[in-house]
DSSP file (Angstrom, degrees, kcal/mol; ACC not computed):
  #  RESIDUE AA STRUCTURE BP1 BP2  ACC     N-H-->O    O-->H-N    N-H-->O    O-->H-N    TCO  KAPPA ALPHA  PHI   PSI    X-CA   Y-CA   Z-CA
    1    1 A X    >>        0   0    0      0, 0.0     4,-1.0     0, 0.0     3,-0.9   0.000 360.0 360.0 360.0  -0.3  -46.2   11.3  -29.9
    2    2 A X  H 3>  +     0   0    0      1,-0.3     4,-1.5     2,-0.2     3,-0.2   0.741 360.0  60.0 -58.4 -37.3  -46.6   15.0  -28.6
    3    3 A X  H 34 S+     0   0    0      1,-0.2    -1,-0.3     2,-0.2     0, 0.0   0.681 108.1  40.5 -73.3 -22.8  -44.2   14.2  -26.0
    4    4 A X  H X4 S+     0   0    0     -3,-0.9     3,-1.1     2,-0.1    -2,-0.2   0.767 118.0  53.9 -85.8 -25.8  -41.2   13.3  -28.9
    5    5 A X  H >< S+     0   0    0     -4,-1.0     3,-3.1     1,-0.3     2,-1.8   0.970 107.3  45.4 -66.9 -86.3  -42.6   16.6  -30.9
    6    6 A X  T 3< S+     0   0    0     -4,-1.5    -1,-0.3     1,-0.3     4,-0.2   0.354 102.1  66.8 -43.7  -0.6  -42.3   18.9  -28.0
    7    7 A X  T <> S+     0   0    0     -2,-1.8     4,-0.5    -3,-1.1    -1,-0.3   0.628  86.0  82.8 -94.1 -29.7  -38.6   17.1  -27.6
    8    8 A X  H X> S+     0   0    0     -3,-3.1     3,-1.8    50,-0.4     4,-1.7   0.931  91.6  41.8 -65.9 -54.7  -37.5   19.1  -31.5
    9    9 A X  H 34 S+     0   0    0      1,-0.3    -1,-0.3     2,-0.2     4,-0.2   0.905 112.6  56.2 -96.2 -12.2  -36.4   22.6  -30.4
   10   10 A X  H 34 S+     0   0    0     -4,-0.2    -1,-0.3     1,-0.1    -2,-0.2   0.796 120.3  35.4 -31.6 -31.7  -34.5   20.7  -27.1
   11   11 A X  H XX S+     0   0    0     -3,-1.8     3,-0.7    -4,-0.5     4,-0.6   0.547 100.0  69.1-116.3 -17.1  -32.5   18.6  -30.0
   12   12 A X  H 3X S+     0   0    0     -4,-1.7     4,-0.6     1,-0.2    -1,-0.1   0.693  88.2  62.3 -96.1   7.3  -31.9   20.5  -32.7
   13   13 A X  H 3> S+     0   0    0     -4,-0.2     4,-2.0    -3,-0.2    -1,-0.2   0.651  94.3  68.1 -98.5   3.1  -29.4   22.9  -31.3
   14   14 A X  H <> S+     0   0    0     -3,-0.7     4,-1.2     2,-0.2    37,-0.2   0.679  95.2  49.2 -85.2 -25.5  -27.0   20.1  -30.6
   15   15 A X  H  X S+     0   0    0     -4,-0.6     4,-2.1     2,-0.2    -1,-0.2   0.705 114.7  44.1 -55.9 -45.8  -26.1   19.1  -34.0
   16   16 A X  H  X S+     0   0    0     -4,-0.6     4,-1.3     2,-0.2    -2,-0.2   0.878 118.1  41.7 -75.4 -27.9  -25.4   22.6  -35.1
   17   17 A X  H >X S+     0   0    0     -4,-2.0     4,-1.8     2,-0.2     3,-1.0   0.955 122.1  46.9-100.0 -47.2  -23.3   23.7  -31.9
   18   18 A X  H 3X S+     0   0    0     -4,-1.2     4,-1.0     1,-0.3    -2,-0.2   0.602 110.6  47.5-103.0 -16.6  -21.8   20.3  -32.2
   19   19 A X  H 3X S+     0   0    0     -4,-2.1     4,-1.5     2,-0.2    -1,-0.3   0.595 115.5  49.6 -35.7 -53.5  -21.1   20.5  -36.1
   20   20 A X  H <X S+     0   0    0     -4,-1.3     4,-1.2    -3,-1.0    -2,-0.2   0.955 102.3  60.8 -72.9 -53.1  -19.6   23.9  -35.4
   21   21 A X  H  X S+     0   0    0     -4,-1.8     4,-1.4     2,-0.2    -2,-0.2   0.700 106.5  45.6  61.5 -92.7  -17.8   22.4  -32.9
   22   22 A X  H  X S+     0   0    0     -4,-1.0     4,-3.9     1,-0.3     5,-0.2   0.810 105.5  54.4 -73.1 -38.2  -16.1   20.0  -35.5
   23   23 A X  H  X S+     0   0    0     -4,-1.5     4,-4.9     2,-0.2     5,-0.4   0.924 106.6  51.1 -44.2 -42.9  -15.1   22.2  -38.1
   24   24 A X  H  X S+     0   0    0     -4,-1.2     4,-1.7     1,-0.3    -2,-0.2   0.954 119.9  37.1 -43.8 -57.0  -13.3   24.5  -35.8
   25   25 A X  H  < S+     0   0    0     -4,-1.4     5,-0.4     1,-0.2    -1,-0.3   0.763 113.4  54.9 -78.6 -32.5  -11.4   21.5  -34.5
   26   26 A X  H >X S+     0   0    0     -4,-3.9     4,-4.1     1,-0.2     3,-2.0   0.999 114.8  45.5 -68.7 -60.9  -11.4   19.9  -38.1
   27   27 A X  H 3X S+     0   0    0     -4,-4.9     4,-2.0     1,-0.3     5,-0.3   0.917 119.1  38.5 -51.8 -39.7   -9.5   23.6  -39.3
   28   28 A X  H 3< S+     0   0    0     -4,-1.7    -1,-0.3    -5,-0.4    -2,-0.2   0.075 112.7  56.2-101.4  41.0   -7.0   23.8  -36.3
   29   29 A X  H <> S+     0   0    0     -3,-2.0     4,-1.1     8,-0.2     5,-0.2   0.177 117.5  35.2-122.8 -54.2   -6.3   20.1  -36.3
   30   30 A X  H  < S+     0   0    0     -4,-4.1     3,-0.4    -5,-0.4    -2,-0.2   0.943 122.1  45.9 -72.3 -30.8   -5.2   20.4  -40.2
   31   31 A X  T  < S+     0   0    0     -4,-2.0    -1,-0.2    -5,-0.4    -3,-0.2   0.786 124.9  32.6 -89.2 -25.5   -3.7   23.8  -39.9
   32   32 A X  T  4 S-     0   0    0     -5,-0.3    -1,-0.2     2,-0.2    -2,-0.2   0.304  93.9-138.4-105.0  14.5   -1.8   22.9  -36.8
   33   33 A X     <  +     0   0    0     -4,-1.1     2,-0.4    -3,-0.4    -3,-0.1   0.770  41.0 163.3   0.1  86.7   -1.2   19.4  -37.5
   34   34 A X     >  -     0   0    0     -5,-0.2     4,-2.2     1,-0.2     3,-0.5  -0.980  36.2-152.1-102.6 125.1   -2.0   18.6  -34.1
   35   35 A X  H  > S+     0   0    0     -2,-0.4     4,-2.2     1,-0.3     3,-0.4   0.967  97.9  55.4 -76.4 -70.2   -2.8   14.5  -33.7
   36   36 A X  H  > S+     0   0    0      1,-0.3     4,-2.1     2,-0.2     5,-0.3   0.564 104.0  49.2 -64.9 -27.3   -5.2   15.6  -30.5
   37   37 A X  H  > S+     0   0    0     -3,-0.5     4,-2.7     2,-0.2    -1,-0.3   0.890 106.9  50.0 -89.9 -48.4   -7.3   18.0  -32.3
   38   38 A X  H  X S+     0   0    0     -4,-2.2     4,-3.4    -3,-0.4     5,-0.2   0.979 113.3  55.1 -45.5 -46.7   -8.4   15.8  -35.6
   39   39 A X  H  X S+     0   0    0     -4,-2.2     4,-2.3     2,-0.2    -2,-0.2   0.912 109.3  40.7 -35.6 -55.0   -9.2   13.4  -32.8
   40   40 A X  H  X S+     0   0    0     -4,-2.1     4,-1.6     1,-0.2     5,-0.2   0.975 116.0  53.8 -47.5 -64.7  -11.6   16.0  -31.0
   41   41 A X  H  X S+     0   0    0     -4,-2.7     4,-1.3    -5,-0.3    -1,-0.2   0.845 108.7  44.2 -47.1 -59.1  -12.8   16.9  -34.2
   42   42 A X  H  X S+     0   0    0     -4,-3.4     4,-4.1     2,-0.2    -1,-0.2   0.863 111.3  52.2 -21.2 -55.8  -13.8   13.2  -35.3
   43   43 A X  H  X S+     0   0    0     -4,-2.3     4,-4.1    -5,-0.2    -2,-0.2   0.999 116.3  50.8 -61.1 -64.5  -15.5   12.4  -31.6
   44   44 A X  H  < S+     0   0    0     -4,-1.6    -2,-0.2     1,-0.3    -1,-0.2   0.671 106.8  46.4 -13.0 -77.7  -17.4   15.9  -32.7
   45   45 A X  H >X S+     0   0    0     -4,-1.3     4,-2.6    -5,-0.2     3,-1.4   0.856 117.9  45.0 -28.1 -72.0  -18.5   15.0  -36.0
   46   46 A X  H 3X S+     0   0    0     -4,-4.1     4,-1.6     1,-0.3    -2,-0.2   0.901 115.6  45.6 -38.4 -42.9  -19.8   11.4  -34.6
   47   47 A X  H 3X S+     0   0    0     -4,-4.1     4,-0.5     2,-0.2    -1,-0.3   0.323 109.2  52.3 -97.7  27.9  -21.4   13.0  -31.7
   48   48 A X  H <>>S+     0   0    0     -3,-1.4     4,-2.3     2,-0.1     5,-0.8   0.455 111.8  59.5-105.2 -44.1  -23.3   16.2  -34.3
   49   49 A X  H  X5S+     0   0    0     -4,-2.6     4,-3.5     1,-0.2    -2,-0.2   0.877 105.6  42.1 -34.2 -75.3  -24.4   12.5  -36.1
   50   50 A X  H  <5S+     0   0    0     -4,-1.6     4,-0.3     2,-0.2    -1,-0.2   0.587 116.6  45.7 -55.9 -36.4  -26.1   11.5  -33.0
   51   51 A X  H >X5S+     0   0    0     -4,-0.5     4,-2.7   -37,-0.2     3,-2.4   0.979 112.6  50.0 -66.5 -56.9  -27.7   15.1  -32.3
   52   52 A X  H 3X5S+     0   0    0     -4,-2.3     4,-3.1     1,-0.3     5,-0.4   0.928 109.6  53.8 -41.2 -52.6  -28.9   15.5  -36.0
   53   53 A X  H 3<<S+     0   0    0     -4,-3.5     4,-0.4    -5,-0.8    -1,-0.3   0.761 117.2  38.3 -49.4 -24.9  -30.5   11.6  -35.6
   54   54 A X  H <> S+     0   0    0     -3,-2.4     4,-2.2    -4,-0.3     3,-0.4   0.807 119.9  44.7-106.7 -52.1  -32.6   12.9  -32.3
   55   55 A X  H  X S+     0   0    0     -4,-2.7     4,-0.6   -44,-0.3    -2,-0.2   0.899 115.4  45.3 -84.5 -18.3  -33.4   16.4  -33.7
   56   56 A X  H  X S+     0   0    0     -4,-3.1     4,-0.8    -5,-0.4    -1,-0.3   0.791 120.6  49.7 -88.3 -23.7  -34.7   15.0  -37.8
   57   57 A X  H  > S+     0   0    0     -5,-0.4     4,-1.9    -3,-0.4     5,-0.3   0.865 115.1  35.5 -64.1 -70.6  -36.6   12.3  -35.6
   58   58 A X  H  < S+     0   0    0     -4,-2.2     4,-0.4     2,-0.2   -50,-0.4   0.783 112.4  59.1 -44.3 -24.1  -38.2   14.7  -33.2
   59   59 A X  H  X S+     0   0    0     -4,-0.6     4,-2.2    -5,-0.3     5,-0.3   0.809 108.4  51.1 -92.1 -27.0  -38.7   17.4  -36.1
   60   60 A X  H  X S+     0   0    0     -4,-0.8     4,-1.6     2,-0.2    -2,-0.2   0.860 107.2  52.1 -84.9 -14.3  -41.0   14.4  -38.1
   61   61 A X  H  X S+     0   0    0     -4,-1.9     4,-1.3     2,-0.2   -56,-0.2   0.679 108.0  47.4 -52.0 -28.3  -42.9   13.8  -35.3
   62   62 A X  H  4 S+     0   0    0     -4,-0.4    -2,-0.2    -5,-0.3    -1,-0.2   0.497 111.2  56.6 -95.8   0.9  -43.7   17.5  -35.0
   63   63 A X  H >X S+     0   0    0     -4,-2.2     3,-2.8     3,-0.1     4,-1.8   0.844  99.8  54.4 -57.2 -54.2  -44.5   17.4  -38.7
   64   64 A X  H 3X S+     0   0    0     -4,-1.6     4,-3.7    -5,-0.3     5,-0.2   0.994 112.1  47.0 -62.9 -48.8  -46.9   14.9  -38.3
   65   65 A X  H 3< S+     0   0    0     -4,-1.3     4,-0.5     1,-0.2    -1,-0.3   0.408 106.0  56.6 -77.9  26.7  -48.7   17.2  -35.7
   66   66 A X  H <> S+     0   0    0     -3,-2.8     4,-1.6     2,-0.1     5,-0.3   0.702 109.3  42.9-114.3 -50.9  -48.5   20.0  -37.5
   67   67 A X  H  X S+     0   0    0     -4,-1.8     4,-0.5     2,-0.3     5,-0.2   0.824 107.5  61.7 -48.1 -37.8  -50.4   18.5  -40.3
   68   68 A X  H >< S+     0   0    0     -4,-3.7     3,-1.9    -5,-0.3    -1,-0.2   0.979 109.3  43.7 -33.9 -65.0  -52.6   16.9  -38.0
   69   69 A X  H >4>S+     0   0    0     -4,-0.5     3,-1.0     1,-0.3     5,-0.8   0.828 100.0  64.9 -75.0 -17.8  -53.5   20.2  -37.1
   70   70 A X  H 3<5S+     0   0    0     -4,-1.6    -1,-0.3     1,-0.3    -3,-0.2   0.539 100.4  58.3 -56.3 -15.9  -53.7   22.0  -40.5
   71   71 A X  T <<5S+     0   0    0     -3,-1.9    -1,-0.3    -4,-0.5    -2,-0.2   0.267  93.7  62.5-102.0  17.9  -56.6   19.7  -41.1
   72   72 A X  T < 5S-     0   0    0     -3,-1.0    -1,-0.2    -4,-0.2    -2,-0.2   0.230 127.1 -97.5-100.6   8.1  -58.3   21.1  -38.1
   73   73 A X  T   5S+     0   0    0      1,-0.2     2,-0.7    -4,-0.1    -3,-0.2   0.984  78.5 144.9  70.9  40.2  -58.4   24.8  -40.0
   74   74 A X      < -     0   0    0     -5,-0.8    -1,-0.2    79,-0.1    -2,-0.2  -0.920  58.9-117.7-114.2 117.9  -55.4   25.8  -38.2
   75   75 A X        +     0   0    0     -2,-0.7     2,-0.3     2,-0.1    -6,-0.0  -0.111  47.6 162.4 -11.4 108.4  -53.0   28.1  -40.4
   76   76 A X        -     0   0    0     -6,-0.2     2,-1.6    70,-0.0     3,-0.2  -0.890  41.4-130.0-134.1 132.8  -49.5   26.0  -40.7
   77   77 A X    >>  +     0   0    0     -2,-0.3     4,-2.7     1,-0.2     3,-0.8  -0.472  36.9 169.4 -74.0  77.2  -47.0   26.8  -43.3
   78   78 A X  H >>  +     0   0    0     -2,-1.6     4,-2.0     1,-0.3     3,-1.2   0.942  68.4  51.1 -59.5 -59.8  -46.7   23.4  -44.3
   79   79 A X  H 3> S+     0   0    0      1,-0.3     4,-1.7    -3,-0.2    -1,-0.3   0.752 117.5  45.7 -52.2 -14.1  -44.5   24.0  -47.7
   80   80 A X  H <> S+     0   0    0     -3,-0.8     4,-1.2     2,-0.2    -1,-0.3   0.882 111.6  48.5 -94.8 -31.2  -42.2   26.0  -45.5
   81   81 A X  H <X S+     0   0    0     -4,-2.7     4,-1.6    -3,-1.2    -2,-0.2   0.936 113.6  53.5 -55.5 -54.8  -42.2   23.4  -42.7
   82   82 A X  H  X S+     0   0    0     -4,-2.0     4,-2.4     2,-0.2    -2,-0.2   0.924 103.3  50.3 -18.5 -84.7  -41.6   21.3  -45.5
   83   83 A X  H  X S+     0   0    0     -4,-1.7     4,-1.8     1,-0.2     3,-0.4   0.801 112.7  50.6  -8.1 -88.0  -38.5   23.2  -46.9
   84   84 A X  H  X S+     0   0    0     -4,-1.2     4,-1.9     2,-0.3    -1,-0.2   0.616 103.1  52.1 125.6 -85.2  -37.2   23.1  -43.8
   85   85 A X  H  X S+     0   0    0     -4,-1.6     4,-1.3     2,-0.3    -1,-0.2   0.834 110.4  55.4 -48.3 -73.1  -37.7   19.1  -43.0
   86   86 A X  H >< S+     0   0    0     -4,-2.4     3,-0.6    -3,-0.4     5,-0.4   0.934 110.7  43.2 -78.0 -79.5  -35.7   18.5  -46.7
   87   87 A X  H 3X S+     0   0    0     -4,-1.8     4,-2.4     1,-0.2     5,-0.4   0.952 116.5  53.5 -50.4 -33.9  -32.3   20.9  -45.5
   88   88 A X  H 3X S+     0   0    0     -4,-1.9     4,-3.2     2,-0.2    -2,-0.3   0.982 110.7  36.5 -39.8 -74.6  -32.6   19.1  -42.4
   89   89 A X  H X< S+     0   0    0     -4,-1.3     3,-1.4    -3,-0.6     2,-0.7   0.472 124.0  47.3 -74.2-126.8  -32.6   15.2  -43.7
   90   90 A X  H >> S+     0   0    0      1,-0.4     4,-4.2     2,-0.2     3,-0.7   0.032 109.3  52.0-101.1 -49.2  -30.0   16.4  -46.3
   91   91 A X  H 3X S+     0   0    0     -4,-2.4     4,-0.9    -2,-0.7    -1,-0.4   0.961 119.8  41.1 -35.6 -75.2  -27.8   18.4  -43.3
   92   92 A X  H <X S+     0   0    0     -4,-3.2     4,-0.7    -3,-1.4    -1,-0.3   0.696 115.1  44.1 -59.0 -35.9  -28.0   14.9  -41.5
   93   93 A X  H <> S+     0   0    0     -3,-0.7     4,-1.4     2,-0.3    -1,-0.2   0.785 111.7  56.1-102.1 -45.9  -27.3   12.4  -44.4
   94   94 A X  H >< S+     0   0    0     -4,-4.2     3,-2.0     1,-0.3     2,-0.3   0.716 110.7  49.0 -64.1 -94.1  -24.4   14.8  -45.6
   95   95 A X  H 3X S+     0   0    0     -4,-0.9     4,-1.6     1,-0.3    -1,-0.3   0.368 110.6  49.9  13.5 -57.2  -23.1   14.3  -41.9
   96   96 A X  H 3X S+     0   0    0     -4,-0.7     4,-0.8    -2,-0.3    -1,-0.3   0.817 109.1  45.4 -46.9 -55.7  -23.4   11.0  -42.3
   97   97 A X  H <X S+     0   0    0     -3,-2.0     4,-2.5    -4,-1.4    -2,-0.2   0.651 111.8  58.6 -88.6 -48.8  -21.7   10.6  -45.5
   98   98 A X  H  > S+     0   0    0     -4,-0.3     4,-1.8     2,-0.2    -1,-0.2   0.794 104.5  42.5 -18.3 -75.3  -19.0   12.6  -44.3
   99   99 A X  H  X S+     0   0    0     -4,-1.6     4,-1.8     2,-0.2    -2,-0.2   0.814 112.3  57.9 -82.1 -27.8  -18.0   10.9  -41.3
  100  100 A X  H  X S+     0   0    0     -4,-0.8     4,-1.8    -5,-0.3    -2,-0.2   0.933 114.8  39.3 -67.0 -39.9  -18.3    7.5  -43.3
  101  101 A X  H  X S+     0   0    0     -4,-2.5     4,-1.5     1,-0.2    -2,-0.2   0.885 110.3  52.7 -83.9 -22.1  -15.9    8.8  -45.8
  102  102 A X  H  X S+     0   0    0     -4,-1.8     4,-1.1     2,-0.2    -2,-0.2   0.565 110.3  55.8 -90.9 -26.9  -13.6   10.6  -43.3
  103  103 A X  H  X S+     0   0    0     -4,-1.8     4,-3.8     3,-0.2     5,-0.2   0.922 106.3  47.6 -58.0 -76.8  -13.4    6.8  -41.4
  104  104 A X  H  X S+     0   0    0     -4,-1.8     4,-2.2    -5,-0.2    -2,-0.2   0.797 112.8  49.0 -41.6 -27.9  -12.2    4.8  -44.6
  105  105 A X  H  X>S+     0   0    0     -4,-1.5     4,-0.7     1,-0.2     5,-0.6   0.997 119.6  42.5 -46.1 -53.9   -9.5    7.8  -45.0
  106  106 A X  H ><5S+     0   0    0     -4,-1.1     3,-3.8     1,-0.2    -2,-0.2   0.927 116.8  43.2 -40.8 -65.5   -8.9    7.0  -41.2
  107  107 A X  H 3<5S+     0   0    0     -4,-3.8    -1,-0.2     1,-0.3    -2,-0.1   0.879 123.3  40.0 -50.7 -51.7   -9.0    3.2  -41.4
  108  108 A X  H 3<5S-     0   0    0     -4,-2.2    -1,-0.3    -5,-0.2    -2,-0.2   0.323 105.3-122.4 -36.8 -22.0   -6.9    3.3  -44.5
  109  109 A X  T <<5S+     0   0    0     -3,-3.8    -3,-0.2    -4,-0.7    -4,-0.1   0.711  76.2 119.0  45.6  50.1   -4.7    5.6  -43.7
  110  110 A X      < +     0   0    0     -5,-0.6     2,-5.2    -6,-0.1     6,-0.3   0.054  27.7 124.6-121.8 -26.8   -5.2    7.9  -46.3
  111  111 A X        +     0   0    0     -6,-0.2     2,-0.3    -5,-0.2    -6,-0.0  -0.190  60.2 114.6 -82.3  63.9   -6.3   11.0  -44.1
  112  112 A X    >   -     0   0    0     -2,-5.2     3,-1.5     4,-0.0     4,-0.3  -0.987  67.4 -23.5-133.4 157.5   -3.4   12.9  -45.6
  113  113 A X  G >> S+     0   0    0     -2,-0.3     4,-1.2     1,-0.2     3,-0.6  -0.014 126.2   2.8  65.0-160.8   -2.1   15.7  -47.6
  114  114 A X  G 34 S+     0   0    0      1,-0.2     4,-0.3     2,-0.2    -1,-0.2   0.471 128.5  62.1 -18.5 -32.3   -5.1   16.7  -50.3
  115  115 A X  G X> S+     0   0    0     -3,-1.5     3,-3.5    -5,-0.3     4,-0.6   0.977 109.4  39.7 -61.2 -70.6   -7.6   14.3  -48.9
  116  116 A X  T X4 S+     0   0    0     -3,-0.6     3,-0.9    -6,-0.3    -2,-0.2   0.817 112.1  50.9 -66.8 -19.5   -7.6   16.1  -45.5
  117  117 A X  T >X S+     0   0    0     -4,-1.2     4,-0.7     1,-0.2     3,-0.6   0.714  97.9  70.6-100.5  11.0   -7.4   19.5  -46.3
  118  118 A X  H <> S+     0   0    0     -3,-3.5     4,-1.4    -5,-0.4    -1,-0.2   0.557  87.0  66.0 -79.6  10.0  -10.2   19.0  -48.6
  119  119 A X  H << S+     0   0    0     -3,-0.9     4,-0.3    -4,-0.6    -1,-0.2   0.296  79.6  80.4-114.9  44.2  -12.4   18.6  -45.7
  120  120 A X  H X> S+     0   0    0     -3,-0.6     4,-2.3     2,-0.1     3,-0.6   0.811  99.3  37.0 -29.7 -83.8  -11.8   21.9  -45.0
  121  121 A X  H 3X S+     0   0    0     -4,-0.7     4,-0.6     1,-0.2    -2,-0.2   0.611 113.2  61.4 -86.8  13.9  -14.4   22.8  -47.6
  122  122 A X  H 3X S+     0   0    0     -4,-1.4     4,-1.0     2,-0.2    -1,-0.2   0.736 105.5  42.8 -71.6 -20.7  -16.5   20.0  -46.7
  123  123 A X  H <> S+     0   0    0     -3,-0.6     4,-4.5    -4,-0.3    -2,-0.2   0.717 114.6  47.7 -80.1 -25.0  -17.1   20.9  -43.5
  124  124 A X  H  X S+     0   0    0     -4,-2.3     4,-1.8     2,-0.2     5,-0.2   0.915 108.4  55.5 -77.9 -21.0  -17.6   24.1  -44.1
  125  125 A X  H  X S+     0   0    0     -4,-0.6     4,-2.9    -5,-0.2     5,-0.3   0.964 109.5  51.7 -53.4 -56.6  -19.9   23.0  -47.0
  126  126 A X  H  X S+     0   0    0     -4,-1.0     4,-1.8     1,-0.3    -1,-0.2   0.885 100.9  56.0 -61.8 -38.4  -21.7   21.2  -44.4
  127  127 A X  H  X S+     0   0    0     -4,-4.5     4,-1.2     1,-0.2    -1,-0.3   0.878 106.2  59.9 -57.9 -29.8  -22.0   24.3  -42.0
  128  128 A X  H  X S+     0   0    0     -4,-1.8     4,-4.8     2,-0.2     3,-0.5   0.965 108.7  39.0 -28.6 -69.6  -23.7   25.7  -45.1
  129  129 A X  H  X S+     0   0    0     -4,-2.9     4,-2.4     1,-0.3   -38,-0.2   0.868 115.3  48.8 -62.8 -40.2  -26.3   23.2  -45.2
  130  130 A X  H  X S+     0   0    0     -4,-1.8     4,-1.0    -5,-0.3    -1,-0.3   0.834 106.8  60.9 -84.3 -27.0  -26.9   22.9  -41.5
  131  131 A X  H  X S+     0   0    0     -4,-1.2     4,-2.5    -3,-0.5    -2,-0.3   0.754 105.2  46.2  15.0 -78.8  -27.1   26.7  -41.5
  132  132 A X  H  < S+     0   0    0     -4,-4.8    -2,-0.2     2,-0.2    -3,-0.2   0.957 113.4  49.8 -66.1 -41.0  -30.3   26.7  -44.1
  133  133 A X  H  X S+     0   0    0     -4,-2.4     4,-0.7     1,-0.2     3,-0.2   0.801 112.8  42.1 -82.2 -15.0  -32.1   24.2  -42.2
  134  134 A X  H  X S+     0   0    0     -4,-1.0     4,-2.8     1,-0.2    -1,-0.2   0.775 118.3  47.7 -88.7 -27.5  -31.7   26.0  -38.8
  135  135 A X  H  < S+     0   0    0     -4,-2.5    -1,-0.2     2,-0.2    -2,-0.2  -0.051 114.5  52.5 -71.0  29.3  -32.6   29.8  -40.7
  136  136 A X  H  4 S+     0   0    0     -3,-0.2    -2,-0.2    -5,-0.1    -1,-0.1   0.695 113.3  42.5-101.3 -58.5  -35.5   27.5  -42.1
  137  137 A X  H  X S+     0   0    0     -4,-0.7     4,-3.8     1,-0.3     3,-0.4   0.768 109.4  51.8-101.3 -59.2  -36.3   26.5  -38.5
  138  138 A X  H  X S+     0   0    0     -4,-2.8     4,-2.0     1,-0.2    -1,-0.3   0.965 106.2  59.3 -55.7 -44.9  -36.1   29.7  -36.9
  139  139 A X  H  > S+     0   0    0      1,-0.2     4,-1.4     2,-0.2     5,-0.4   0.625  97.9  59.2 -23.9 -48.8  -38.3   31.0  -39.4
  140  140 A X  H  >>S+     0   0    0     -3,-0.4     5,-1.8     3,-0.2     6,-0.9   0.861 115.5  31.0 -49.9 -66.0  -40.7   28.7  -38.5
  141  141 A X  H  X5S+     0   0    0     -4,-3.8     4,-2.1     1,-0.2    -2,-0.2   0.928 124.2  46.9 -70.6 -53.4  -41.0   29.8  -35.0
  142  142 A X  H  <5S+     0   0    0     -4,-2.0    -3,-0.2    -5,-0.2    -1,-0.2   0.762 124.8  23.4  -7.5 -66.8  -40.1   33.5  -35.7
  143  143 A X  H  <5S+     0   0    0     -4,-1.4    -3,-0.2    -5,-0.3    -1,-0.1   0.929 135.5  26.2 -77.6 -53.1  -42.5   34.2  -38.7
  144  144 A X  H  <5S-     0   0    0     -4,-0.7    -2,-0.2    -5,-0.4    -3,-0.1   0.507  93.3-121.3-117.4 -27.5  -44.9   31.8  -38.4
  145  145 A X    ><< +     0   0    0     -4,-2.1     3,-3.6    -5,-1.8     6,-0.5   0.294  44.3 166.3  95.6  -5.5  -45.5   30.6  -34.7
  146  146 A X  T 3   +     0   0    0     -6,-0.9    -1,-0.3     1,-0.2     3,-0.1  -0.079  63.2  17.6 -47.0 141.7  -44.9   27.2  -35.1
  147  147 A X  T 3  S+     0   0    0      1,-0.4    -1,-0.2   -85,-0.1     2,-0.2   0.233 105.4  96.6  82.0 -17.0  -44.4   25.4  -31.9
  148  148 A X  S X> S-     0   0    0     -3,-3.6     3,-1.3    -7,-0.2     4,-0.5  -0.657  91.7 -99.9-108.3 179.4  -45.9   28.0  -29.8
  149  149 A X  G >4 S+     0   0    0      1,-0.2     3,-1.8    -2,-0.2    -1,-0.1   0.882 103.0  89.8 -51.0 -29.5  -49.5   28.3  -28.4
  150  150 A X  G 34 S+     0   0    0      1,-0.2    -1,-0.2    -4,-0.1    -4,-0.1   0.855  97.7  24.7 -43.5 -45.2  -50.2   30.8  -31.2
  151  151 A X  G <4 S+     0   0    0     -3,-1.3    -1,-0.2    -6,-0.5     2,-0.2   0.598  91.5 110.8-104.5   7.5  -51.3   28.5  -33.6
  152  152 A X  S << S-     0   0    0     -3,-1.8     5,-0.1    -4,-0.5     2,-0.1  -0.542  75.6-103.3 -65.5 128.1  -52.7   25.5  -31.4
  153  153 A X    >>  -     0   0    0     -2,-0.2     3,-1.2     1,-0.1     4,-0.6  -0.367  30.8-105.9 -68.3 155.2  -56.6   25.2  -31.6
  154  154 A X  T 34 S+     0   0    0      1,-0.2     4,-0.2     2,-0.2    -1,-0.1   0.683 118.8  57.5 -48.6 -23.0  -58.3   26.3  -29.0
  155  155 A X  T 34 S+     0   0    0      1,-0.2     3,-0.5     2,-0.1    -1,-0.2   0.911 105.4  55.9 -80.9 -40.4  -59.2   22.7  -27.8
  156  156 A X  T <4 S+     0   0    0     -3,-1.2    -1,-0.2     1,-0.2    -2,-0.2   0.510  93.8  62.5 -44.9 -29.2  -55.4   21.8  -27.6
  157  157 A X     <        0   0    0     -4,-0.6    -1,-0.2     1,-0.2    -2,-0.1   0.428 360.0 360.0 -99.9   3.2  -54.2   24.5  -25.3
  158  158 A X              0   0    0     -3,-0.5    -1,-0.2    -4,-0.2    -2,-0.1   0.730 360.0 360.0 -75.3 360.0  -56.3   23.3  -22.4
């Protein structure tokens, strides 16, 4: 499963670029009531779903090897890795939740007036959220070395 691990900092920048992405378009699609731009912004939103599902998959597989290795006596900041994991799964679930409720407007036809320009601050709520779990995540590699050779036992880096 080293090969899905080593897959996490490939994946995880695709939810956030693609998350920032929708807001923009979510803000100049309501402010400009342009039809084409909610659209963009929807397709956005779906396809930030699809990176967060690849990168919260990829990031527990490199949990599991980093706890693997923490019982080899190798340093890992688990509680921070931790941390980390938890804005992550909550980043993606809000997403989730998000686009499920922002469909029934759609289906319903609802996605008007108060409804839509409160997800204004729900996407921006959401950049919040996606925001702590990527300063979480940089932290990780930054502070702490996760994911590079630095803290792989010696037997590992051959």
């Amino acid at each position: 499963m080293e090969f899905i691990a080593a897959l996490h900092p490939k994946f995880v920048h695709f939810p956030i670029a693609l998350f920032l992405a929708y807001t923009l378009f979510e803000i100049a699609g309501i402010v400009s009531k342009k039809d084409f731009l909610a659209q963009a912004a929807y397709i956005l939103l779906l396809l930030s779903i699809l990176g967060a599902v690849a990168a919260v998959l990829t990031g527990n597989q490199a949990s599991d090897i980093a706890e693997k290795l923490a019982d080899l006596d190798v340093t890992i900041p688990l509680g921070a890795i931790s941390k980390h994991e938890v804005y992550a799964n909550y980043a993606m679930w809000y997403m989730f939740t998000l686009a499920a409720f922002r469909t029934y407007l759609l289906v319903k036809k609802k996605f008007t007036g108060w409804l839509k320009l409160s997800f204004i601050a729900l996407s921006l709520l959401g950049c919040l959220l996606i925001f702590e779990a990527a300063l979480l995540g940089g932290k990780l590699v930054y502070q702490y070395g996760v994911g590079t050779e630095v803290i792989k036992p010696e037997d590992s880096k051959k």
